[in-house]
C-alpha positions as CSV (number, residue, x, y, z in Angstrom):
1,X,30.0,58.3,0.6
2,X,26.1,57.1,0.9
3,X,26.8,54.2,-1.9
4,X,28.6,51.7,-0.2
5,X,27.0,52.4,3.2
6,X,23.7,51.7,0.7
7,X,24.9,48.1,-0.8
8,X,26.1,47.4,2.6
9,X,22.2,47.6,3.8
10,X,20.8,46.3,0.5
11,X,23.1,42.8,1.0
12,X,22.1,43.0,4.8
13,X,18.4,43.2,3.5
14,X,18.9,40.4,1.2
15,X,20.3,38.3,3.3
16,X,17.7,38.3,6.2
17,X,14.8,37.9,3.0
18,X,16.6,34.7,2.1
19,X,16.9,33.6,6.3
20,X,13.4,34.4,5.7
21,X,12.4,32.5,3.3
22,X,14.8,29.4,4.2
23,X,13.1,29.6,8.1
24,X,9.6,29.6,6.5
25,X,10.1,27.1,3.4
26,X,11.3,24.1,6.1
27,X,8.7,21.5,6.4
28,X,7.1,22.1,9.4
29,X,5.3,18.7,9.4
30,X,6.7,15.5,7.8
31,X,5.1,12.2,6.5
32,X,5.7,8.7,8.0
33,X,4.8,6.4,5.3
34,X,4.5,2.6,5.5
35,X,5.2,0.3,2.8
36,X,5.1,-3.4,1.6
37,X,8.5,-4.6,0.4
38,X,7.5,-7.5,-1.3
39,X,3.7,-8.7,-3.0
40,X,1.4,-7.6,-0.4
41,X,-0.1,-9.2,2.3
42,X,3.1,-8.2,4.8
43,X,1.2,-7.4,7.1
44,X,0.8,-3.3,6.9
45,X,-2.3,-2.7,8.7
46,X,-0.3,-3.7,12.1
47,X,2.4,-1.4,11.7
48,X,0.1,1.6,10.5
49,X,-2.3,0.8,13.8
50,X,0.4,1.0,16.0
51,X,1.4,4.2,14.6
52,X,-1.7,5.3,14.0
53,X,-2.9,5.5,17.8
54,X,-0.7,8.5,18.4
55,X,-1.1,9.9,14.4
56,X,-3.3,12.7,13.8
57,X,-3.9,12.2,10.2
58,X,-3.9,8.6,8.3
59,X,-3.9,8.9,5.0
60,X,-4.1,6.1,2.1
61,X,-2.8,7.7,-1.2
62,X,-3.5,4.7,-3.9
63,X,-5.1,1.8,-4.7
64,X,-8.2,0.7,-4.1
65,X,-10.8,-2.1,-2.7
66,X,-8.6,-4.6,-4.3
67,X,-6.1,-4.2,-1.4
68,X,-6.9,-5.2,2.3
69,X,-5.2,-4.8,5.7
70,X,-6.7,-6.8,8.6
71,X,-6.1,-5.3,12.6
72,X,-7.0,-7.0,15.3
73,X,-7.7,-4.8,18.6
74,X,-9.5,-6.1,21.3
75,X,-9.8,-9.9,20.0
76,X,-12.2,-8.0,17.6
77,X,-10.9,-8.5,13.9
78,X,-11.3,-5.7,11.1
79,X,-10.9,-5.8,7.6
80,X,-10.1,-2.6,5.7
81,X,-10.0,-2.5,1.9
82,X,-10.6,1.5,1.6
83,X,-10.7,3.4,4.6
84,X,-7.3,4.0,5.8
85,X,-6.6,1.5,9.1
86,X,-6.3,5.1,11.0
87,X,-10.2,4.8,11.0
88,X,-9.7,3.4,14.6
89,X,-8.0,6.1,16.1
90,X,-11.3,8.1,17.1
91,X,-8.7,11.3,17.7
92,X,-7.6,10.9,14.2
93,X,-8.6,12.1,10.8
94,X,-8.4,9.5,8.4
95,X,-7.9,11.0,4.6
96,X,-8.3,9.1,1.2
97,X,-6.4,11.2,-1.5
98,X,-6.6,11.9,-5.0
99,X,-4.5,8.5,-6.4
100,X,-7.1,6.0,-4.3
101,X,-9.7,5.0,-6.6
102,X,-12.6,4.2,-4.7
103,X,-16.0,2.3,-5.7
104,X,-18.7,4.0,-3.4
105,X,-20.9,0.7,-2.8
106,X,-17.1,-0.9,-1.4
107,X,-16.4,2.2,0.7
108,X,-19.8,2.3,2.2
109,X,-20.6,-1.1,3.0
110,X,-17.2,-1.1,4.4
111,X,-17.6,1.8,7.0
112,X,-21.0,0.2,7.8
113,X,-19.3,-3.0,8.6
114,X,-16.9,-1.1,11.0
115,X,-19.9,1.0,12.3
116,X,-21.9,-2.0,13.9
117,X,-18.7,-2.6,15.5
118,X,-18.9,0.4,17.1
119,X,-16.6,2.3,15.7
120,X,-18.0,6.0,15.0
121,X,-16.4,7.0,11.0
122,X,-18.7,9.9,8.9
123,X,-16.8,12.6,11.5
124,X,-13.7,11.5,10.8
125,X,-13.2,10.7,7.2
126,X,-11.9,12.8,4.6
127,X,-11.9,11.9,0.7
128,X,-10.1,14.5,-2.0
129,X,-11.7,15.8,-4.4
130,X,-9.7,14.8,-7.2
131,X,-9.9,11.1,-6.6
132,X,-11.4,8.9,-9.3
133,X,-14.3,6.7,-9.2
134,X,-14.9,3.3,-10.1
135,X,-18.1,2.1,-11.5
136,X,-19.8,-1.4,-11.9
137,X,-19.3,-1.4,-15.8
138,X,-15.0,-0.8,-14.6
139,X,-15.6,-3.6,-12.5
140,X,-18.0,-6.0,-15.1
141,X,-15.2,-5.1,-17.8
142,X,-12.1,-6.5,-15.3
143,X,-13.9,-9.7,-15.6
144,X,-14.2,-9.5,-19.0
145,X,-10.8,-8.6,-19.8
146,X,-9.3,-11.0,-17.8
147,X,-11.3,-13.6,-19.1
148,X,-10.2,-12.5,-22.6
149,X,-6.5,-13.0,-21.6
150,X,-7.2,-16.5,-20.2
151,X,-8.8,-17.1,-23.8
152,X,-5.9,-15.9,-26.1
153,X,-3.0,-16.3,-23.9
154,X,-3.6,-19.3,-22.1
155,X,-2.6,-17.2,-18.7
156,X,-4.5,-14.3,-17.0
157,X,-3.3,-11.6,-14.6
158,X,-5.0,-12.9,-11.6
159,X,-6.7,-9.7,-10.9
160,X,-8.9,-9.4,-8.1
161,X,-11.5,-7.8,-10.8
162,X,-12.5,-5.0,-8.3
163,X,-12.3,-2.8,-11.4
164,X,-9.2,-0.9,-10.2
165,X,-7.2,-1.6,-13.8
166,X,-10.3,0.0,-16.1
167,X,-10.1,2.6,-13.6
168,X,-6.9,4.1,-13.9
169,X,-7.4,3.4,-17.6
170,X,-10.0,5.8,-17.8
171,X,-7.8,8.0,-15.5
172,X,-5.5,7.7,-18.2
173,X,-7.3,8.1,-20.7
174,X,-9.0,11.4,-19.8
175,X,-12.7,10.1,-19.5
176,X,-13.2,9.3,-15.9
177,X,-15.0,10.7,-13.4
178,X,-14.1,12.3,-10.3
179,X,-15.5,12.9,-7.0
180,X,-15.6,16.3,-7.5
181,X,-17.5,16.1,-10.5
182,X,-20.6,13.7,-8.4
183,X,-20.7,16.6,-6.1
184,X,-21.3,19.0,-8.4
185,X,-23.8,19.2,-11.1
186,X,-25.9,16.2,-11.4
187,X,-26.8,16.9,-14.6
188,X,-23.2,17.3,-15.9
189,X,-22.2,14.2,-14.4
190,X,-25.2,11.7,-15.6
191,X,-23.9,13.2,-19.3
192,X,-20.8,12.4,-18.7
193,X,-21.3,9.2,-16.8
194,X,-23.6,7.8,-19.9
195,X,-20.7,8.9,-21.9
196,X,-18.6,6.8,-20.2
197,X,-20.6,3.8,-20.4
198,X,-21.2,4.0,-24.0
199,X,-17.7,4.3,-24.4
200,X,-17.3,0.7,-22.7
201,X,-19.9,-0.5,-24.8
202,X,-19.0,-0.1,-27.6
203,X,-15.6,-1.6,-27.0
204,X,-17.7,-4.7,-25.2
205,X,-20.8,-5.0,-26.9
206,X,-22.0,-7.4,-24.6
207,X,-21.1,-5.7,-21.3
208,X,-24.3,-5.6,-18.6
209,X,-24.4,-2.2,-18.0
210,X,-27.4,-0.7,-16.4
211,X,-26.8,2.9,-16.8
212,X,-30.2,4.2,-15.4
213,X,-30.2,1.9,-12.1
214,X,-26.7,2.9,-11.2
215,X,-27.1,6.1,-11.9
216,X,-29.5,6.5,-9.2
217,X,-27.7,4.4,-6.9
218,X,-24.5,7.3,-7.3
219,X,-27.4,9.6,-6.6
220,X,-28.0,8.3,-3.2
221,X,-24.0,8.3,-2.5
222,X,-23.4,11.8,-3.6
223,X,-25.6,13.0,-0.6
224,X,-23.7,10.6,1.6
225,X,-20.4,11.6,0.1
226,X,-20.5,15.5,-0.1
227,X,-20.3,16.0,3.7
228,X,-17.0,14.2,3.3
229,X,-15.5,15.7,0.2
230,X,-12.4,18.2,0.5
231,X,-10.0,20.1,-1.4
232,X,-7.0,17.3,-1.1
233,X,-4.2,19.5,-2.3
234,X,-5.1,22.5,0.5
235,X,-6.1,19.9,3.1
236,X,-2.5,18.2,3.6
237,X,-1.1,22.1,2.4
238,X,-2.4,22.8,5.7
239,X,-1.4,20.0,7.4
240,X,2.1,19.8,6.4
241,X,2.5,23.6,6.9
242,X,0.4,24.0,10.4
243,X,0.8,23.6,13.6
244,X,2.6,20.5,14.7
245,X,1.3,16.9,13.8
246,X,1.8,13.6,13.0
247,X,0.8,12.7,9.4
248,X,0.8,8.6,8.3
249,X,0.5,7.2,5.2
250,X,-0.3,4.0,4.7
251,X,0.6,2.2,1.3
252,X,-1.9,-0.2,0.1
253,X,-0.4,-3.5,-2.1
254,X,3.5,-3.2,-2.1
255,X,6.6,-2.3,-4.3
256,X,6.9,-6.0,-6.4
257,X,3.2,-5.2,-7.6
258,X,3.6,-1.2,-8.3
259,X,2.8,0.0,-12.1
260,X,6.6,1.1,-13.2
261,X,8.9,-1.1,-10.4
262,X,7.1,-4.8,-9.9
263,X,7.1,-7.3,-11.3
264,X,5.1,-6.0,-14.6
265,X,2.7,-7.0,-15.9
266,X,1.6,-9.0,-12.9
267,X,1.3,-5.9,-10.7
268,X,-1.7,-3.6,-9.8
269,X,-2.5,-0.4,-11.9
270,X,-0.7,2.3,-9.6
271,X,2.4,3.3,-7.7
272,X,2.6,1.7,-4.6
273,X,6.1,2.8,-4.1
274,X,7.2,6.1,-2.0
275,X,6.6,7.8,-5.2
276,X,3.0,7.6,-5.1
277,X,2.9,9.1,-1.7
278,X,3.8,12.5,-3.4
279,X,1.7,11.9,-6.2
280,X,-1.3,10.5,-4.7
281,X,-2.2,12.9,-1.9
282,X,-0.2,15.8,-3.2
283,X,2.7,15.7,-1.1
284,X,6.0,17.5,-2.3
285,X,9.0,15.2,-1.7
286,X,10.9,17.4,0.9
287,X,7.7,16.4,3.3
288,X,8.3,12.6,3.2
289,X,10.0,12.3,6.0
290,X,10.6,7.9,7.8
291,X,9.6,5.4,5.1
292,X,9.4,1.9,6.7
293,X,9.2,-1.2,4.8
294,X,7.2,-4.2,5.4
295,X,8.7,-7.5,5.4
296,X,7.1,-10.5,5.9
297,X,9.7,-13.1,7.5
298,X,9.2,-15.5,4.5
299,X,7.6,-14.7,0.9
300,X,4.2,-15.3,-0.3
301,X,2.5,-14.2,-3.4
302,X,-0.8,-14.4,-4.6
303,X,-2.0,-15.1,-8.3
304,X,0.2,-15.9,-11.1
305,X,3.8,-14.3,-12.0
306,X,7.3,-15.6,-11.1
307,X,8.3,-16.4,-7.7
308,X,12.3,-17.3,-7.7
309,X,11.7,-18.6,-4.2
310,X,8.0,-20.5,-4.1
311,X,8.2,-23.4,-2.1
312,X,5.7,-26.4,-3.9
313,X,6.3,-28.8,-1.0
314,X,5.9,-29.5,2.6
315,X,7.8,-26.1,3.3
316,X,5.3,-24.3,1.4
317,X,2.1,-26.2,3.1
318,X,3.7,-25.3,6.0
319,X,4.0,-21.9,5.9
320,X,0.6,-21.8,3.9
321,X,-0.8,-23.8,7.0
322,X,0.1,-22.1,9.8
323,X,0.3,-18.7,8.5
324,X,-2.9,-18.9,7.1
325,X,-2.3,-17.1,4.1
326,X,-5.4,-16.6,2.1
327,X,-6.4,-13.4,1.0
328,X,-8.2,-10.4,2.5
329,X,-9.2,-9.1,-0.6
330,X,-9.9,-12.8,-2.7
331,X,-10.1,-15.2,-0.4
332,X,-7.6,-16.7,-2.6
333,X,-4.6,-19.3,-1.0
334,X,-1.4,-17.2,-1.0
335,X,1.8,-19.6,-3.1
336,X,4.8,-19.3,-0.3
337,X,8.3,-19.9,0.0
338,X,11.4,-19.1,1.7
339,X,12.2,-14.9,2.4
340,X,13.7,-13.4,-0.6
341,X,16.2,-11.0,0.4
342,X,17.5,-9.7,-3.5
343,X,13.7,-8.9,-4.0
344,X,13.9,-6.6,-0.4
345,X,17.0,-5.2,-1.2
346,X,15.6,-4.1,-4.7
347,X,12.1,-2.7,-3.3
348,X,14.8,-0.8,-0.3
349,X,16.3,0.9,-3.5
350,X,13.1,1.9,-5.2
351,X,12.4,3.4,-1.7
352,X,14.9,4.2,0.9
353,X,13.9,2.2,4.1
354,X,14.8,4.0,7.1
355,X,13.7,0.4,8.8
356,X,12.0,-2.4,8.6
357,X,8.7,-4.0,9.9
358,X,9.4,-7.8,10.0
359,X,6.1,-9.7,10.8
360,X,5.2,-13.4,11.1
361,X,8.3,-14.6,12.8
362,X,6.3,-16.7,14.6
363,X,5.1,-18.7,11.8
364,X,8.5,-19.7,10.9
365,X,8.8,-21.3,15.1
366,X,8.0,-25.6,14.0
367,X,11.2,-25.4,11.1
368,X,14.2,-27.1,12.0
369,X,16.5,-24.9,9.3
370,X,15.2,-21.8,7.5
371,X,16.6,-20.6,3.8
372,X,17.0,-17.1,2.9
373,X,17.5,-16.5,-0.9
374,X,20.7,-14.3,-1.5
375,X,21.4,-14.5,-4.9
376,X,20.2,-14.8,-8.1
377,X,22.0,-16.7,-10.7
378,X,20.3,-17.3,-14.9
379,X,22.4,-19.9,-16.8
380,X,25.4,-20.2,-14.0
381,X,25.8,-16.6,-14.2
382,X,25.0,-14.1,-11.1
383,X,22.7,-11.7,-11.8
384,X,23.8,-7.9,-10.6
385,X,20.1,-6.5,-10.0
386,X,16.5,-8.2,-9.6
387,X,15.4,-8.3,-13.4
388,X,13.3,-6.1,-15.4
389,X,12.3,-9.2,-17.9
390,X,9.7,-11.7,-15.9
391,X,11.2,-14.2,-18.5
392,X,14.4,-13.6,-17.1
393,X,13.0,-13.9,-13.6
394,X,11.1,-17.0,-14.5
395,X,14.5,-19.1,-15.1
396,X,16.5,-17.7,-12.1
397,X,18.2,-20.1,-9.7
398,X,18.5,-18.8,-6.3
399,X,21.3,-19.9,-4.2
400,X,20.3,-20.2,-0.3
401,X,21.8,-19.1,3.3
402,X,20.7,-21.6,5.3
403,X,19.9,-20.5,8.9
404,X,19.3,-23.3,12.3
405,X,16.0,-22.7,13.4
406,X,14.5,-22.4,16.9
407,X,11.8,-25.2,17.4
408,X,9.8,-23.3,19.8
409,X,7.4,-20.6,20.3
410,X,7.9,-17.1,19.9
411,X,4.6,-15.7,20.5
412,X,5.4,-14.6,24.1
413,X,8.2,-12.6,23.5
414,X,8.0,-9.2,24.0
415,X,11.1,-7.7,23.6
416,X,14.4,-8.6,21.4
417,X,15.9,-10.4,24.4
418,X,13.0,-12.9,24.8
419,X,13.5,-14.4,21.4
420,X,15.7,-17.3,21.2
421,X,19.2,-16.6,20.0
422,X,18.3,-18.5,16.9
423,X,15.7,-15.8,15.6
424,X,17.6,-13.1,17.0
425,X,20.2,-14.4,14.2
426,X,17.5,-14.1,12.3
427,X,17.0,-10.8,12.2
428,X,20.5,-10.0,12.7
429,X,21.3,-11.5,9.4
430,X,18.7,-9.6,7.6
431,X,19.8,-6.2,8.9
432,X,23.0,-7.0,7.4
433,X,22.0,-8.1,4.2
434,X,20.3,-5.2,3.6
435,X,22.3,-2.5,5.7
436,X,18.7,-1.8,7.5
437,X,17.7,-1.8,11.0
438,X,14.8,-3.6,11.9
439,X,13.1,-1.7,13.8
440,X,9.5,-3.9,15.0
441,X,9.3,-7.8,14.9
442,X,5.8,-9.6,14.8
443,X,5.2,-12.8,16.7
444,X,1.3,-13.0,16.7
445,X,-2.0,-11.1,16.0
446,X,-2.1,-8.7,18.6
447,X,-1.2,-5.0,18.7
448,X,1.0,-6.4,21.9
449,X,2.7,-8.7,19.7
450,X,4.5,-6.1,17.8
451,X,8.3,-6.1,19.6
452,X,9.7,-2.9,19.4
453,X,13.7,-3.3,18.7
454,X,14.4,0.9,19.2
């Protein structure tokens, strides 16, 4: 008599555990993340200030000082290399996780820099504990290396030799040195640290490592540093799973230069695709919530590597000239051509854009006609996908949409309607190329410059 009235309870039981559980497993917070669709220098830093005045956390998950985002706010210009561009936001916390690998004379001379601007940081900045560091020997042995290719090869990778590739090679190979480890023990870490060095000399005999000097240098920084140092994994835990807020993450270089999906083996040494959101600041993939892509509203690329759509003419002076592409990081003039929508389209696989960013419209204002590469073709045959082989990518022939410009400026608009019906099938024609919205269009420097489509 008792026995079914008893597995009636037990299931009843069950079933509100598993409500339970389901209620208290949903994300409570999610992650917008911004990302570059194409080789960097989109123009990120923007879109992450402008969402990062109402964000309450702005975290960079990769890279390092070899990337750079410039704002502008106030006529005041700001370069940012490591701190995340949330650094602004003076009600935010900014956060650097545990796949940034940071080089603590580039991180400090960089928050002094925004200091005398008067812009408070050492309250607000957060690095994890598990992220790795780069030393001066990483950073002497980039130069060496790439040297060594430009010797055997005849080519070189055009690396910004900020030391970020030796970096994650140590990373890799289980002998660097975390932040964790300069906050800790001294003594522990000068052994290891001396380790380290010797390790790089005797692979490069003629490396100029001065172990002693530097090591007193990192002495100075770990006093600096440990006010700032947190447990990365239980920091976002708590984040995510708290009260209500709004979590950014801002991607530093861009999905044609990431480590598995670019445009290998001109890319940078980490994932700088969605994946290395979860990775990188140990975020589980159920909390990434809008991913927005970067596009600039042609191409540009800097450094060596294929690039089916460079323009080597007036075009390409043109767009060189005007938008003023040299870079953050190098100084170094930026090649440019006409947008390439196959290499978007790809990067919008690898990632899942829920829209687009599309920034420099105005540069494109003083062409009578604008191209817009739509398919690839290698020996009269179309290709399906953008190509794995950078031989094959080397000897692709892009066919063209050509669009009729708008001979006129655009920097005034401030909404969809104010552009001229010639950009506005502009855009249009990207959205359905690439079956995204485009959510924010860019027609200057300013934050106010940033239209906002929806």
């Amino acid at each position: 008599m008792f026995v079914p009235f008893l597995s009636t309870c037990t299931a009843h039981l069950g079933n509100l555990i598993l409500q339970w559980n389901h209620t208290h497993c949903e994300p409570q917070n999610k992650v917008t993340v911004v990302l570059g669709a194409q080789w960097g220098d989109e123009g990120k830093g923007k879109v992450v200030d402008l969402l990062a005045m109402d964000a309450d956390i702005v975290c960079r998950c990769q890279g390092g000082n070899n990337a750079g985002h410039t704002v502008v706010v106030d006529s005041v210009e700001y370069d940012f290399h490591l701190l995340p561009s949330g650094v602004l936001n003076k009600k935010a916390v900014s956060f650097i996780g545990n796949g940034v690998v940071i080089h603590l004379p580039g991180l400090f001379e960089e928050a002094e820099k925004n200091l005398h601007k008067g812009k408070g940081w050492e309250e607000r900045l957060k690095i994890s504990d598990r992220a790795h560091i780069v030393f001066n020997f990483h950073q002497a042995v980039d130069g060496i290396q790439e040297q060594q290719r430009q010797q055997q090869e005849g080519k070189n990778l055009g690396t910004t030799k900020k030391g970020i590739g030796p970096a994650y090679s140590s990373k890799a190979a289980r002998n660097g040195l975390r932040v964790c480890d300069l906050v800790s023990d001294f003594k522990v870490f000068e052994e290891k640290f001396r380790m380290l060095a010797e390790h790089f000399l005797t692979m490069y005999p003629n490396l100029n490592v001065d172990v002693d000097s530097e090591l007193q240098q990192l002495k100075g920084y770990a006093e600096r540093l440990r006010p700032l140092v947190t447990d990365g994994v239980y920091f976002m835990h708590k984040a995510l799973t708290g009260p209500s807020k709004k979590i950014l993450v801002e991607g530093a270089n861009a999905a044609l230069l990431d480590i598995d999906f670019g445009t290998y083996p001109f890319v940078t040494s980490s994932n700088c695709t969605v994946g290395g959101v979860c990775t990188g600041l140990g975020v589980p993939p159920s909390y990434v919530g809008r991913v927005y892509g970067v596009v600039k509203a042609y191409t540009t690329r800097v450094g060596v590597g294929a690039f089916p759509t460079e323009q080597n003419n007036e075009t390409g002076d043109l767009l060189q000239s005007r938008g003023r592409e040299f870079g953050v990081t190098t100084g170094r003039r930026r090649r440019c051509g006409w947008l390439d929508l196959i290499l978007v389209r790809y990067a919008h696989m690898v990632n899942g854009f829920s829209a687009i960013a599309l920034t420099k419209l105005d540069i494109l204002d003083a062409l009578p006609e604008i191209k817009v590469g739509v398919a690839y073709k290698v020996d009269g045959q179309p290709l399906p996908s953008f190509p794995a082989n950078m031989d094959v990518l080397t000897r692709v022939t892009v066919e063209y949409k050509t669009l009729p410009g708008w001979c006129c400026s655009t920097e005034a608009a401030r909404s969809f309607e104010d552009l001229p019906p010639q950009a506005q099938s502009y855009i249009q024609f990207i959205e359905d190329f690439l079956q995204v919205p485009v959510k924010w269009v860019g027609v200057g420097k300013s934050r106010e410059s940033m239209i906002k489509l929806f």
